[in-house]
MIMAR-686368 format. One record per residue (C-alpha): residue in one letter; x, y, z. Coordinates in nm, 4 decimals. Layout:
<rs>
R;res;x;y;z
R;a;X;Y;Z
...
</rs>
This chain:
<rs>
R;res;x;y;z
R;x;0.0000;0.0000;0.0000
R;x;0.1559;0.3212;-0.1054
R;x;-0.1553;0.5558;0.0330
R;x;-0.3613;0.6288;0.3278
R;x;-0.7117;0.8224;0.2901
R;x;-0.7296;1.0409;0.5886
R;x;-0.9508;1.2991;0.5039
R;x;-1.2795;1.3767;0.2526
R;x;-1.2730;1.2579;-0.0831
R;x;-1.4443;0.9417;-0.1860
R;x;-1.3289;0.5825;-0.3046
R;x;-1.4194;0.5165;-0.6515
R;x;-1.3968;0.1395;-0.6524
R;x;-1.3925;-0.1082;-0.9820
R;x;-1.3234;0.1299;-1.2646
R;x;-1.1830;-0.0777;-1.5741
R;x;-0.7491;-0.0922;-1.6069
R;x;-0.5934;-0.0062;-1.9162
R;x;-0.4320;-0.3468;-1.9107
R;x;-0.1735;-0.2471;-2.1439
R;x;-0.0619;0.0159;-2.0353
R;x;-0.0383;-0.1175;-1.6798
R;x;0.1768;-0.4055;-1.7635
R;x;0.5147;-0.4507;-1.5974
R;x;0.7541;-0.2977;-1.8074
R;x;0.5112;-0.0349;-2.0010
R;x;0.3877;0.1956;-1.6673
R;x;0.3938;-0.0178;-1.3685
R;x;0.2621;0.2144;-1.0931
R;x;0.2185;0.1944;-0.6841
R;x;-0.0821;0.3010;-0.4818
R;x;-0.0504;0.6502;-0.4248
R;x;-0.0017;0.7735;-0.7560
R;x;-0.1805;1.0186;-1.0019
R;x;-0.4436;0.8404;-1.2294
R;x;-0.6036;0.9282;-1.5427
R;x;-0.8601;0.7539;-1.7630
R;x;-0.8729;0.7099;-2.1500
R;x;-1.0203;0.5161;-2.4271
R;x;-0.8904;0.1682;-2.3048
R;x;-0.9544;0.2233;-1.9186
R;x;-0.7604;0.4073;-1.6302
R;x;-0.3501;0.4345;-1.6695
R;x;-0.0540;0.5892;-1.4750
R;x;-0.0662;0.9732;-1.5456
R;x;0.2697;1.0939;-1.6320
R;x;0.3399;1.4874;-1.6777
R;x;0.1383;1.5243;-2.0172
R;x;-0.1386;1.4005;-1.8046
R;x;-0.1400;1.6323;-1.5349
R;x;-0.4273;1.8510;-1.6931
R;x;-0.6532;1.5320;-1.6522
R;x;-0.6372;1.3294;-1.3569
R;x;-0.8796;1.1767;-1.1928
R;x;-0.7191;1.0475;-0.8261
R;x;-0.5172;0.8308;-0.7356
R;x;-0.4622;0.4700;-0.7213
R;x;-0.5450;0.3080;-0.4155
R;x;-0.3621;0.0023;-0.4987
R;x;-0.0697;-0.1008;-0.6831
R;x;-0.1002;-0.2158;-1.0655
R;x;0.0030;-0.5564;-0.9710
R;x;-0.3493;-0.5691;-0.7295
R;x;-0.5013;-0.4231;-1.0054
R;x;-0.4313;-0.6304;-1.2595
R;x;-0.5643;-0.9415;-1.0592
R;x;-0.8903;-0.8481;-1.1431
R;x;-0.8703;-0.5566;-1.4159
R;x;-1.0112;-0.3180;-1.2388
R;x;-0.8517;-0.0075;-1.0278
R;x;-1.0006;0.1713;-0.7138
R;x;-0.9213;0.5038;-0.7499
R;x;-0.9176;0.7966;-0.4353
R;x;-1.1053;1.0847;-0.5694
R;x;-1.1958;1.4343;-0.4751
R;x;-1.0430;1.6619;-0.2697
R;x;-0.8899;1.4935;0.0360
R;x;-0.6595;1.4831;0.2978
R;x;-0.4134;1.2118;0.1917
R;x;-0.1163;1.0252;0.3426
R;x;0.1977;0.8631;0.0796
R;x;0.3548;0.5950;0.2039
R;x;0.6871;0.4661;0.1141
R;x;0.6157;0.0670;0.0761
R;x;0.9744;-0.0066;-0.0134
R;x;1.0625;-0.2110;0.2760
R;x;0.6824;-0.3689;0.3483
R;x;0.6489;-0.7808;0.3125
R;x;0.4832;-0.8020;0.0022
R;x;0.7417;-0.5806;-0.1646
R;x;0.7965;-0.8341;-0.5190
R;x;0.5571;-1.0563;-0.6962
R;x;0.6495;-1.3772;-0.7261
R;x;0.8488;-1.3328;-1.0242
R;x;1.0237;-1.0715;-0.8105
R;x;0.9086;-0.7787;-1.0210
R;x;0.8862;-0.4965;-0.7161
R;x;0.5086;-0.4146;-0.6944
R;x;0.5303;-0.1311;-0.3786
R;x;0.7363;0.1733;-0.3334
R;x;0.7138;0.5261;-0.3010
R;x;0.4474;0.7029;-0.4851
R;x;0.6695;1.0529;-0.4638
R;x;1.0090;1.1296;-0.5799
R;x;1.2048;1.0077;-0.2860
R;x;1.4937;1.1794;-0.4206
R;x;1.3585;1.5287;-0.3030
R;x;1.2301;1.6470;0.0476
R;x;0.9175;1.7357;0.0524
R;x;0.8354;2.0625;0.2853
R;x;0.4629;2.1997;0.4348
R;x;0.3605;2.4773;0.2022
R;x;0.5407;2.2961;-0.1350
R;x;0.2670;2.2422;-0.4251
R;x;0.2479;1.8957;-0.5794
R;x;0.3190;1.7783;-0.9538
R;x;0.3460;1.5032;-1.1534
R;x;0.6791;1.4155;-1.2972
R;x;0.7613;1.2519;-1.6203
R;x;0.8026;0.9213;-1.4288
R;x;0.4313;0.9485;-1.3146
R;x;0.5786;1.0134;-0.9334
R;x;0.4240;1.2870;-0.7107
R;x;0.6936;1.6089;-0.7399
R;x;0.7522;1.9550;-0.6355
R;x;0.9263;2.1030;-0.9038
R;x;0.6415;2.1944;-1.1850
R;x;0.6847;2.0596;-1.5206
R;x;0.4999;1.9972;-1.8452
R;x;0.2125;2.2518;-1.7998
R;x;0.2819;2.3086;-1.4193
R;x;-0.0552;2.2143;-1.2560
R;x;-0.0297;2.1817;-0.9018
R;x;-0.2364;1.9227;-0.7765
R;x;-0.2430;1.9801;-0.3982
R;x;-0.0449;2.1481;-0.1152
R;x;0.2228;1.9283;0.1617
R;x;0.0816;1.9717;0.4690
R;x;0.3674;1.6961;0.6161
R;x;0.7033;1.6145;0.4892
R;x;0.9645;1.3621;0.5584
R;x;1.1387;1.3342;0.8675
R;x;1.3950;1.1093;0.9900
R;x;1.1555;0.9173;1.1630
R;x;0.8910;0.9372;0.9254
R;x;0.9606;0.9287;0.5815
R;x;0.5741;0.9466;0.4330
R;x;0.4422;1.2773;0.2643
R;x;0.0916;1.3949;0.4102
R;x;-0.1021;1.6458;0.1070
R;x;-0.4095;1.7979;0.0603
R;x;-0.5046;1.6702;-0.2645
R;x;-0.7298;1.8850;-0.5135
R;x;-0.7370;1.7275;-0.8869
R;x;-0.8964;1.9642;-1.0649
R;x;-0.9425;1.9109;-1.4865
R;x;-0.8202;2.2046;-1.6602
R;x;-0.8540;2.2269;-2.1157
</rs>
């Protein structure tokens, strides 16, 4: 599990996976990140995306793709990322990792900073591509807590 629902919003369960696009190898993606929807079913939104996202995934694609369907957190909310790095059910049986961080664990995230997506689909705070923030940190890393607490606001813009 790569997110916690703290706050508002609403769980939008069963919405048909863009099985293609989900696949190991093609956009892979862990609960917690940014989700959009298009002809074929609900995908990993990367930083063309941003403009159009939906929520987030609840699950990781490897859940997901059990069953073809994603549950997606919607709405504005109060949301906790969580890195799942070093939880049990890290790898599939294959090994193929199936939890992480949903956020750019390369960065530290700070109360106040806005939230993007980057071109790896990861939740950012530098703006790219058209520079949509999609929520606020309202908790950042610490050295005893290394998940990310946001207010999250999708909103669609043309």
């Amino acid at each position: 599990m790569g997110v916690t629902q703290l706050q508002g919003g609403y769980q939008d369960g069963e919405l048909p996976l863009n099985m293609t696009d989900s696949a190991q190898g093609v956009h892979p993606y862990y609960g917690g990140q940014p989700a959009t929807i298009d002809a074929n079913g609900v995908r990993l939104a990367l930083v063309a995306d941003e403009t159009a996202i939906i929520g987030v995934f609840k699950n990781s694609s490897y859940q997901d793709r059990q069953n073809g369907n994603a549950t997606i957190l919607g709405g504005v909310c109060r949301l906790k990322f969580i890195n799942g790095s070093g939880s049990a059910d890290n790898t599939d049986p294959n090994g193929n990792v199936i939890e992480g961080a949903p956020y750019d664990t390369t960065i530290t995230f700070n109360p106040g900073d806005k939230i993007y997506v980057s071109a790896a689909g990861l939740w950012t705070n530098v703006s790219g591509g058209a520079g949509t923030a999609k929520g606020i940190v309202i908790k950042g890393q610490n050295t005893s807590d290394d998940s990310v607490e946001v207010y999250f606001m999708p909103v669609v813009e043309s």
